[in-house]
N, C-alpha and C positions, 0 to 999 in steps of 0.2 A: 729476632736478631737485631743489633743495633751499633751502628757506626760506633765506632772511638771516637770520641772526641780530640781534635786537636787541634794547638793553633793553626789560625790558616797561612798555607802554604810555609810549615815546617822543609828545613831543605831534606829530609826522607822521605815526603811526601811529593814535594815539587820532582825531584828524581824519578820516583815511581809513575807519577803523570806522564814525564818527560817520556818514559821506557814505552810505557803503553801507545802513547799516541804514534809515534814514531814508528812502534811494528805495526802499527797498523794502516800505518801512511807506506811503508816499504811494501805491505803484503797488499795494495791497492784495496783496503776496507776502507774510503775515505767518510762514508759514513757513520763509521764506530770511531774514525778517528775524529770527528769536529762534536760525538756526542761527549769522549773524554775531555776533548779539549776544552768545551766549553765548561766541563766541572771544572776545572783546571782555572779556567779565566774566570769563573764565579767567584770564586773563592779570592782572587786579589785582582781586582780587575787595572792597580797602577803597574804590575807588576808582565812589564815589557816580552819577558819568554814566553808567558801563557796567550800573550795577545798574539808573539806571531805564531804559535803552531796554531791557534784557532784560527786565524787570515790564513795560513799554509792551507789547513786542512780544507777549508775553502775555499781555494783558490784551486785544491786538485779534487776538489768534486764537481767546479765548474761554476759557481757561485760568486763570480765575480764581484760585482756590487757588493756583496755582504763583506768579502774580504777587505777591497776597498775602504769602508765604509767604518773598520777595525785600526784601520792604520795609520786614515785621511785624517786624521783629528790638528788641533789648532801646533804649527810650527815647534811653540816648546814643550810641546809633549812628544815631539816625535823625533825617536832614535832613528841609527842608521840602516838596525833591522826594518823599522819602518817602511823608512825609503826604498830599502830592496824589493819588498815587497810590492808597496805599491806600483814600484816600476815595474815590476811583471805583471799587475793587475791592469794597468797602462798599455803593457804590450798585448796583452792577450783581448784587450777593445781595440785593440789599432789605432790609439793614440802614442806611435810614435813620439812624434817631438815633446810629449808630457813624460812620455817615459826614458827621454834622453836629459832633460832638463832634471828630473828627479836624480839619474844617476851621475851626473855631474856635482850635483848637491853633496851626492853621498863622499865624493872624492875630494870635495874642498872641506872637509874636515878631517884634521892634522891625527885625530885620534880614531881614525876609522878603524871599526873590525870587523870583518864578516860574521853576522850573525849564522850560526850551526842550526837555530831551529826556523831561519827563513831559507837556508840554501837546500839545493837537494840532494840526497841522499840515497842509499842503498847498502843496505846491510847484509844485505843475503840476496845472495845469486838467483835463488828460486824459494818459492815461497816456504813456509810450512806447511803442513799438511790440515790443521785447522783453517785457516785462510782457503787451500782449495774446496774446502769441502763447503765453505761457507760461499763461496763465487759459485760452486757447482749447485748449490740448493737454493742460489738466485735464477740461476738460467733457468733450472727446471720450475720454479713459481711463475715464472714470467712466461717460459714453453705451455702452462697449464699441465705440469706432473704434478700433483701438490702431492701424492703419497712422496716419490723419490726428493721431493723438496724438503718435505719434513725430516727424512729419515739422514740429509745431509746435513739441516740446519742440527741436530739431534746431535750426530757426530762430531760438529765442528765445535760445540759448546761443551762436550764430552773431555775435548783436548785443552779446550780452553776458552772457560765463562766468559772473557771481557771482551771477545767477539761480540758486540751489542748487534749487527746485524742479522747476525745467525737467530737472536733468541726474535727479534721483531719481525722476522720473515715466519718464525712459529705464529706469533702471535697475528697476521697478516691472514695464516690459515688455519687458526682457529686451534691450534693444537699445542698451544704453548701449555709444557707439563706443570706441577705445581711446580713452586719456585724454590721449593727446599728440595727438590729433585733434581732440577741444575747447580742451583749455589747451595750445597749441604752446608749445614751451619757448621762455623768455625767457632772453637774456645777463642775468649779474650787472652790474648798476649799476656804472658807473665815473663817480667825480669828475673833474670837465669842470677841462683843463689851461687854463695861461693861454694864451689868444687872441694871433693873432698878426694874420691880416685876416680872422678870424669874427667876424661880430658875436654879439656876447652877444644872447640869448633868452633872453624872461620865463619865469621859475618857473613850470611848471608845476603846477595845485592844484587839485584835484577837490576841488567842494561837492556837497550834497544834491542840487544844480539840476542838470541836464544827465547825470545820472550813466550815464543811459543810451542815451549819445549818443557812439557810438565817435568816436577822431580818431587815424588811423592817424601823422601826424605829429606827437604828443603826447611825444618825445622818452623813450618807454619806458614812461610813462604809457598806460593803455587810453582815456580818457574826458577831453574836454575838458568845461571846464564857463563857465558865465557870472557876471556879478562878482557878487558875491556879496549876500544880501539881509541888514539886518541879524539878521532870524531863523532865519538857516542857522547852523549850527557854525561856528564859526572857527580855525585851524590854530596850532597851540602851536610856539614852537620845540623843536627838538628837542638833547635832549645832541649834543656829536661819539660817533661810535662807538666802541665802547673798543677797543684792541687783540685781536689775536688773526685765527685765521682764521675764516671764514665760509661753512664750505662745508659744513654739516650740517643740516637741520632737529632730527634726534635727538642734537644733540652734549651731548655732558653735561660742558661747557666751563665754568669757572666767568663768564666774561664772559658768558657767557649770560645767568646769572639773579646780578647784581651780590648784595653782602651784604646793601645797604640799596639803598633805593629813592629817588631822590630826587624822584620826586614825590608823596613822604605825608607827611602833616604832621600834628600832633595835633588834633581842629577844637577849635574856639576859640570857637566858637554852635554854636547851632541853623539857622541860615543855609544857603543854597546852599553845596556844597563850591567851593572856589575852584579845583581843579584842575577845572571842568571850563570857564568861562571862556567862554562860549559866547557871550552878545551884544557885540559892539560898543557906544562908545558914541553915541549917536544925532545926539548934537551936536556930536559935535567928529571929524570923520573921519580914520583912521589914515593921516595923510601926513605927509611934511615940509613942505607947498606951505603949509602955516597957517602955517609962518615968513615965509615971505617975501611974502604975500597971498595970494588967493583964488585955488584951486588949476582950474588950466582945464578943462571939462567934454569932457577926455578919456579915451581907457582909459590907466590909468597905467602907465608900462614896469616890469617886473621887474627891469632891470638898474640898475648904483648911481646915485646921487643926482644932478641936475644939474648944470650948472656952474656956474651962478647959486651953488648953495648952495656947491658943492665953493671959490670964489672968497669968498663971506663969510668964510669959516672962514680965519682964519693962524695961531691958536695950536696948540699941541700938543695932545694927546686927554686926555694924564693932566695939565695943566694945568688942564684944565674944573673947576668945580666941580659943576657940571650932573652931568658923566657920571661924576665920582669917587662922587659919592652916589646916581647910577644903579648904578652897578658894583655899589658896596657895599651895596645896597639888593638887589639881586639876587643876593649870593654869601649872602647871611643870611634871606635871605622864600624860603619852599618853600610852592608851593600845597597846601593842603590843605581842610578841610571847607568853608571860609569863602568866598564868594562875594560880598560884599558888590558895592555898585555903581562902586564908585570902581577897579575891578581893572581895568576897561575903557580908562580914562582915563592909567592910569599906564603902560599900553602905550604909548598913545602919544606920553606925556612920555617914555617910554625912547626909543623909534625914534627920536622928532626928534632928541634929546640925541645921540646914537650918529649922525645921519647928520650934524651939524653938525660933530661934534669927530673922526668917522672916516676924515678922507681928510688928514689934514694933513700925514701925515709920509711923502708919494709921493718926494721926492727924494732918501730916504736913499738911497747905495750899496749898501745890503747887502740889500734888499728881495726881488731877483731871486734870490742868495745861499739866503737864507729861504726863498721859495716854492718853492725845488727841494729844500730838506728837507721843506716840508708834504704834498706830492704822496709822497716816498718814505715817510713815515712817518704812521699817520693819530692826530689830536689825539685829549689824552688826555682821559679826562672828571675832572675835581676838581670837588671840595667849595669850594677856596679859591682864589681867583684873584688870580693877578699885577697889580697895578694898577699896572706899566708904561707907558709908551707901546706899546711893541711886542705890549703883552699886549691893551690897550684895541683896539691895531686888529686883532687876532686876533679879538676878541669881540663886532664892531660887527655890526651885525643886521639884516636886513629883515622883517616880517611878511608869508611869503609870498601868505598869502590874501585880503590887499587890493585883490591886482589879479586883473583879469578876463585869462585866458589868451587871445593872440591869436598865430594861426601867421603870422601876416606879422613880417618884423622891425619896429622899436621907429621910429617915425619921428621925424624929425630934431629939432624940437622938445622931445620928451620925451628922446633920449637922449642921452648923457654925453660920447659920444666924441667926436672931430673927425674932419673931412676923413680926415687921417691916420691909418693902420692904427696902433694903440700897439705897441712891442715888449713885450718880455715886462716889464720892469723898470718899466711904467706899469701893473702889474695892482696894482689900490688895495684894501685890507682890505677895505672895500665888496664890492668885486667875488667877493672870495674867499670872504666870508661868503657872498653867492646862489652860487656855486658849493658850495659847501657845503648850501646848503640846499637847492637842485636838486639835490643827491649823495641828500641825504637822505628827500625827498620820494618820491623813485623809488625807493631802497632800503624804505621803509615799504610801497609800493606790491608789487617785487616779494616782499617777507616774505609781504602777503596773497594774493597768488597762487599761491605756490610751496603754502603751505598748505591755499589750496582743491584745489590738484591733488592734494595727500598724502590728504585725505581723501575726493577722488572717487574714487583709486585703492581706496580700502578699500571705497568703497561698492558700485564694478562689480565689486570682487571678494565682497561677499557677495550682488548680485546673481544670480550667477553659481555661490553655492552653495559656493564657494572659499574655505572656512572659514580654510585655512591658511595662504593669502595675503591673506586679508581682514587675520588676525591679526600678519601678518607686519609689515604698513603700518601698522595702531595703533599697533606697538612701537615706530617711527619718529620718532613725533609727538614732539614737546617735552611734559617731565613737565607743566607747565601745563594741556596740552590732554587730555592723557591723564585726567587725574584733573578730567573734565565728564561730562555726561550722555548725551551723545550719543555717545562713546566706552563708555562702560561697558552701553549699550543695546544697541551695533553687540558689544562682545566677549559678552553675555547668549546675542543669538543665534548668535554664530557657534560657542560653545561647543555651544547647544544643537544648532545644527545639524551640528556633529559628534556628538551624545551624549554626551558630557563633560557628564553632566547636575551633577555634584560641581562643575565649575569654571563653568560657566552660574548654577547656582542664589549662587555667589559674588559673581560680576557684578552678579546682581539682586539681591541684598541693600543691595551698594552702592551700585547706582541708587537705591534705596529712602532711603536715607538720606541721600545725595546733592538727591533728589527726592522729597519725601516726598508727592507731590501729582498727582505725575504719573499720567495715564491712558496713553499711549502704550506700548506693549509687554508691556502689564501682561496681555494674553491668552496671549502664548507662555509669560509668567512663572507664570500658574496653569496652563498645560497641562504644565510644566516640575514643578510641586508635584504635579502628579497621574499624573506618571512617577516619582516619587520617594517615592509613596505618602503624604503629609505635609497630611493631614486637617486639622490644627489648625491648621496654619499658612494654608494654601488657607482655612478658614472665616475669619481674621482677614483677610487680603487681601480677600476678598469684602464682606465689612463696610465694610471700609476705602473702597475705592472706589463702594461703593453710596451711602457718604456724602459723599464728594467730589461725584458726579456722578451720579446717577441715572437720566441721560437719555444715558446712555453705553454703547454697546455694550460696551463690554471691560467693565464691570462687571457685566454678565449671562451674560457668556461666563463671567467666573470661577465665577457664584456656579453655573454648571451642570454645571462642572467639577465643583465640591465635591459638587451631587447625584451627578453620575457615579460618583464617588470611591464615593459611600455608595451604588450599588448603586439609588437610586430614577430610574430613567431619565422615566419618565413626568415626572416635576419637572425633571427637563434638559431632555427636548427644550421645555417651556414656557420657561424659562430663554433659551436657544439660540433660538427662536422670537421671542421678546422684543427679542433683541440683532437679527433680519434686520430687525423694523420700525422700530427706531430708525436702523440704516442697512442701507439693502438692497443694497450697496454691498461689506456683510462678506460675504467667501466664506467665511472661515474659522468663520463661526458653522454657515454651511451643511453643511460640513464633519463640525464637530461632531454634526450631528444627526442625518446619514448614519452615520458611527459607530455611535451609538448604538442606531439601529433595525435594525443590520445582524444581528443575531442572530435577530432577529423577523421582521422582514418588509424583504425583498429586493431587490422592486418599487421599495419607499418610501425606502431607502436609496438607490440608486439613481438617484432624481429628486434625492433632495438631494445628492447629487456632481455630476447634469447642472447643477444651478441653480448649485452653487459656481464649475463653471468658465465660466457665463455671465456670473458678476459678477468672476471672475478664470481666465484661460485659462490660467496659469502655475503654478498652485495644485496642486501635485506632491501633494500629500494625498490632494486629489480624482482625482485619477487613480490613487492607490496604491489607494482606496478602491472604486471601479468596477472593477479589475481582482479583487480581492477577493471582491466580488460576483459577476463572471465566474467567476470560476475555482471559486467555490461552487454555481454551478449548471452547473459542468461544461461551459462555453462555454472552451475552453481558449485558442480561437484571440483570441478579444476580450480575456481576461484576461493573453495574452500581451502583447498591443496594447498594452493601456491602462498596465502594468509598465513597458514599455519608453518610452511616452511620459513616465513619472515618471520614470525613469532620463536621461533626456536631461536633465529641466531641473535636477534633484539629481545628478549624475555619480556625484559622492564619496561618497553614501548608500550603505551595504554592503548593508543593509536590501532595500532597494530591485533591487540587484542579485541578491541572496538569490531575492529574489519572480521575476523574471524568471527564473533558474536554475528555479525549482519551477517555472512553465508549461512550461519549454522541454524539461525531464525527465517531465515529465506527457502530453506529445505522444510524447514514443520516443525523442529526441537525448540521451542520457546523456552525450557529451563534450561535446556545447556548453552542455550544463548545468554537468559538472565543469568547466570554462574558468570559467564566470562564477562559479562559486560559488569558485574561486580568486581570481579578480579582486579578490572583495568583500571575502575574508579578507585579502587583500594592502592595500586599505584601512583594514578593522580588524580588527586582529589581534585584538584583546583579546573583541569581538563574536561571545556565545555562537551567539547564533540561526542566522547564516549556519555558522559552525560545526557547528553541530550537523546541519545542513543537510549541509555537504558530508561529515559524516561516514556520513549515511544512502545517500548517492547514495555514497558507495563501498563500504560494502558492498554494493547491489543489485551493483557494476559489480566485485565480489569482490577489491577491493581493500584487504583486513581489515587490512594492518598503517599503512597508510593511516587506517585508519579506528580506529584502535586509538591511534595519536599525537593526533588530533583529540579522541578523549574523554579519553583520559588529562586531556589539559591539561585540559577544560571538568570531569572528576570533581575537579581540584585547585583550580578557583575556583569551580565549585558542589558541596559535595561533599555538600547535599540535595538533588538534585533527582536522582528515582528514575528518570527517564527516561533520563536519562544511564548511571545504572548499569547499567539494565537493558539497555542497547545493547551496551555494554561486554561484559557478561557473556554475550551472543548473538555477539558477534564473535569471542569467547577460545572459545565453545563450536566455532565455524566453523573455526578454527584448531587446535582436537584440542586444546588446555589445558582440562580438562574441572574440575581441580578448580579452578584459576583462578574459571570460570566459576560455580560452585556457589557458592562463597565470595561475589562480588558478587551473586548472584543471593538469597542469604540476606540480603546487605545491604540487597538493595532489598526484600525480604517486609519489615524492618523498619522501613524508611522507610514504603513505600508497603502496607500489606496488600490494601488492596482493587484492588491489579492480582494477585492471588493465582493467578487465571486465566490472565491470559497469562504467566506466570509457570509451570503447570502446563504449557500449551503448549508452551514453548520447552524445555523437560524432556525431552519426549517428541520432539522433531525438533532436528535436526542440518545441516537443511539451507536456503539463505537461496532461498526463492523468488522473492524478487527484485518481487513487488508488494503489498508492503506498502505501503498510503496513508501520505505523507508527511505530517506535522503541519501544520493551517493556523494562519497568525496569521506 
């Protein structure tokens, strides 16, 4: 499956953003809502609506700083949604008099308007029913139920896919199903031909309201919804789509990403930005029915205008003066910062104007002629438009989110047609526009879908430890999405968890920079500096995050990293202890502290790997780490056990594979030892450790020249480390190269003196006894 392409943030797309985030900021998922938001803010990052629901959505998950951090930017870039914001990112630090002086600001400008996606909201009394099931299969993850966690996350994504937390609490426990199992593939959107005896059906158009409320007869759409309130978002027309094909999310197509944008404009106040257009206006409702009286307290059809109006109208559409100074009023005004109140209003002077003067020219001949070129080729997008007649009824427009979606057809009162089926040469601009806009509506729809599936696919794949198919699906994504945070978080780890600590440590840099604020993954990122040896930078990280958040686990994991780093364990495991009580929930601090005592005391380690995987069962660590312990107190059979259960949930880990090979050679099986320690080299090649490993186990099993190609390479990329040499120089002795052997064996006195002894040793024998203890670690 693959994204539609489209411009970014078409207004059917910014709407459908607008819907999603929103229900999921009402139904308290503020996780799923800063993952949409932030696709949202990828995709036009001047573009002021997307910045505050991502500051919003962050600001209600508790993420202070990051909101802040979205909003604080230099004076002329920042609206008055801005400022609302930040004043509550101000009040929720207890910097009062910052967040009085902010809202002061906001009142001395003459054109202020309440921003609708920075204030708060509630759409629904109580949640949906996806929403609880998703909250109920967080508790029970967190309680340690992972079957009834699954079977809620399972449910919740049942009612409705773009629950992003439901499918990551799958993937959390290991049971995320395939991805065409949740998001079954959807056909590409095809513009609806002209009617012969179909009746025409309303526009479909998902608001905030009802979002998660499936309607399997939604016409492609997942989600019906109800008419809309005036404090819901309301839906933008959208350009035509431009040429070209459409069959790539990673198409690096220039229609992709147009030169210019034409929904930015330069702001002109301090004011709401005007592209984001979100109220109605309260008194004057978007209909045509105020031309001709008082419009009837029904649901209004999506299909074209009545007959009443379509019979007022005899003149031609570019004869209007109305709609010639609509038209031109519209190829020349580009939304941009400005929001004032009268944006609302001139809507719906457009719509009327456009439904009065749009249907008059139905009895040309050549109409039919026309709409069998529309259909073969799709309209282009301009800057300048034809103020034709034939151009005006190309361009006539409905605003789709006026009406309330209803799956019955359009009853007889409200719609257009007659008795009579039309043929094709009665299909009116009217009608071509809502075909068009139902082309479009559904096209924005599936773009978002097709892209929740590209990134649940990378997610089950690092679920799953699949570094290189995790990385494989990033590459896919459209450069937009690639270059966010939650992208460069997902390649941090999936580097690290291949070891590619040089292209990991890359990634987090540029998260870093990207998100300078961020607490999220910043634990792997210091356990990542303290594989890398990188003290000063690890102690500025720790600083860093201790001042952002104090009340943060990941900021005491680092800073016990950094003691680790320096050798004073006693100050880490306080450190590591610190971060369980702020969430007891972290395995991975548990982890850590098993670690650190594992040199000392045994027992103590030990408990802290059992507690790790009572707060996380999948916590491969914890079980490399228990098996560690096993195999040190010469329990071989448990230390094999507990190997092999890390090796299941980490496959790819050579490491890991390495360590089962040493149990399974430690018991007596030297070829099912040499098998796996194959295996692992065959995953990393470049991986001394196993290496060095399988070259031990072939000389026990006298296979010296075997074992002679394994050091070779590992003397050419460590060519200090005296252990290697000295193996070397005992394999070339085994083989009757004696001065060979002399020669490395000098070289390792010089490296290493103090193995001067076993060095004397291997002088004196010539012969490999075959139980030499294998290196642990």
């Amino acid at each position: 499956m693959q994204p539609e392409q489209l411009p970014p943030l078409s207004p059917f797309l910014r709407q459908r953003f607008q819907s999603i985030i929103w229900s999921c900021l009402d139904a308290d998922l503020t996780k799923s809502a800063i993952f949409h938001a932030e696709r949202y803010y990828a995709m036009d990052r001047t573009n002021h609506d997307a910045r505050h629901l991502y500051a919003t959505a962050f600001l209600r998950e508790g993420q202070i700083y990051s909101a802040m951090y979205l909003v604080n930017g230099p004076l002329d870039e920042q609206c008055t949604g801005c400022l609302e914001i930040k004043a509550k990112c101000c009040t929720a630090l207890g910097r009062h008099r910052q967040a009085r002086e902010v809202l002061e600001s906001t009142l001395r400008d003459s054109n202020y308007v309440s921003a609708a996606s920075s204030s708060s909201r509630i759409s629904h009394p109580f949640p949906e029913e996806a929403a609880l099931r998703c909250r109920s299969g967080t508790t029970a993850l967190k309680g340690n139920l992972p079957e009834k966690a699954s079977s809620s996350f399972r449910d919740a994504l049942a009612l409705n896919p773009y629950v992003w937390e439901a499918f990551e609490g799958l993937c959390a426990l290991g049971t995320a199903p395939d991805v065409d199992e949740v998001f079954p593939p959807r056909p590409t959107p095809v513009k609806r031909a002209p009617p012969e005896d179909i009746p025409i059906k309303s526009a479909p158009v998902a608001t905030g309201a009802g979002f998660f409320t499936p309607d399997a007869g939604n016409g492609g759409n997942l989600f019906r919804t109800r008419k809309p309130e005036m404090n819901h978002p309301q839906p933008f027309r959208m350009a035509p789509p431009p040429p070209g094909p459409r069959d790539s999310i990673a198409t690096n197509d220039s229609s992709f990403y147009p030169p210019d944008n034409s929904f930015q404009i330069h702001r002109t106040s301090r004011s709401q930005p005007s592209n984001t257009n979100l109220l109605a206006n309260p008194t004057r409702p978007l209909s045509s029915a105020d031309e001709a009286g008082p419009a009837p307290k029904k649901l209004r059809s999506t299909t074209s205008q009545p007959e009443v109006l379509r019979a007022k109208t005899s003149k031609s559409s570019s004869d209007d003066p109305l709609k010639k100074s609509t038209t031109s009023s519209r190829a020349n005004v580009v939304p941009g910062k400005s929001n004032a109140p009268s944006n609302a209003s001139n809507i719906a002077t457009r719509r009327s104007s456009r439904l009065i003067g749009g249907n008059t020219t139905t009895s040309k001949p050549t109409l039919a002629s026309k709409h069998s070129t529309r259909e073969r080729r799709p309209r282009q997008v301009t800057h300048t438009r034809n103020r034709s007649a034939e151009s005006d009824k190309d361009e006539g427009t409905f605003l789709a989110g006026e009406f309330a979606y209803s799956a019955s057809p359009p009853s007889a009162a409200l719609s257009p047609r007659s008795e009579v089926s039309p043929s094709p040469s009665t299909w009116t601009s009217a009608q071509e526009q809502l075909a068009q806009e139902e082309y479009e509506t559904e096209l924005a729809e599936h773009y978002i879908y097709e892209l929740v599936c590209r990134f649940a696919r990378a997610a089950r794949a690092m679920s799953l430890y699949d570094s290189a198919s995790c990385l494989e699906e990033l590459d896919l994504l459209p450069p937009v999405h690639q270059n966010s945070s939650f992208v460069f978080a997902m390649l941090g780890r999936a580097h690290y968890e291949k070891q590619d600590y040089n292209a990991a440590d890359r990634a987090f840099k540029t998260l870093r920079k990207e998100e300078p604020y961020r607490l999220w993954d910043m634990e792997v990122y210091s356990s990542l500096l303290w594989q890398l040896q990188r003290s000063v930078e690890l102690s500025f990280l720790a600083q860093e995050l201790l001042n952002i958040s104090p009340q943060s686990a990941q900021a005491w994991i680092t800073i016990g990293n950094l003691f680790s780093l320096q050798k004073e364990r006693q100050q880490a495991l306080t450190c590591f202890r610190r971060a369980v009580q702020l969430d007891p929930t972290c395995a991975y601090a548990y982890t850590l502290s098993g670690h650190e005592c594992i040199d000392e005391d045994l027992e103590k380690a030990i408990n802290f790997f059992q507690s790790a995987l009572r707060a996380d069962s999948r916590h491969y660590n914890a079980w490399y780490g228990l098996g560690t312990c096993y195999l040190r107190m010469s329990k071989i059979r448990l230390a094999e056990y507990h190997f092999r259960k890390a090796a299941q949930i980490h496959p790819k880990n050579a490491v890991l594979l390495g360590c089962v090979g040493m149990a399974v050679e430690r018991r007596g099986d030297r070829e099912g030892a040499l098998a796996l320690f194959n295996s692992a080299v065959k995953i990393s090649p470049d991986n001394a450790l196993v290496r060095y490993r399988r070259a031990k186990i072939s000389i026990a099993m006298r296979k010296y020249q075997s074992a002679v190609e394994d050091l070779e390479h590992l003397r050419n990329s460590t060519p200090d480390e005296s252990n290697v040499i000295f193996q070397l120089a005992k394999t070339y002795r085994l083989l009757g190269n004696v001065v060979k052997s002399q020669q490395l064996l000098a070289a390792a006195r010089d490296i290493a003196p103090k193995d001067l002894s076993k060095i004397k040793k291997l002088l004196n024998t010539a012969k490999d006894d075959g139980d030499e203890e294998m290196d642990e670690g």
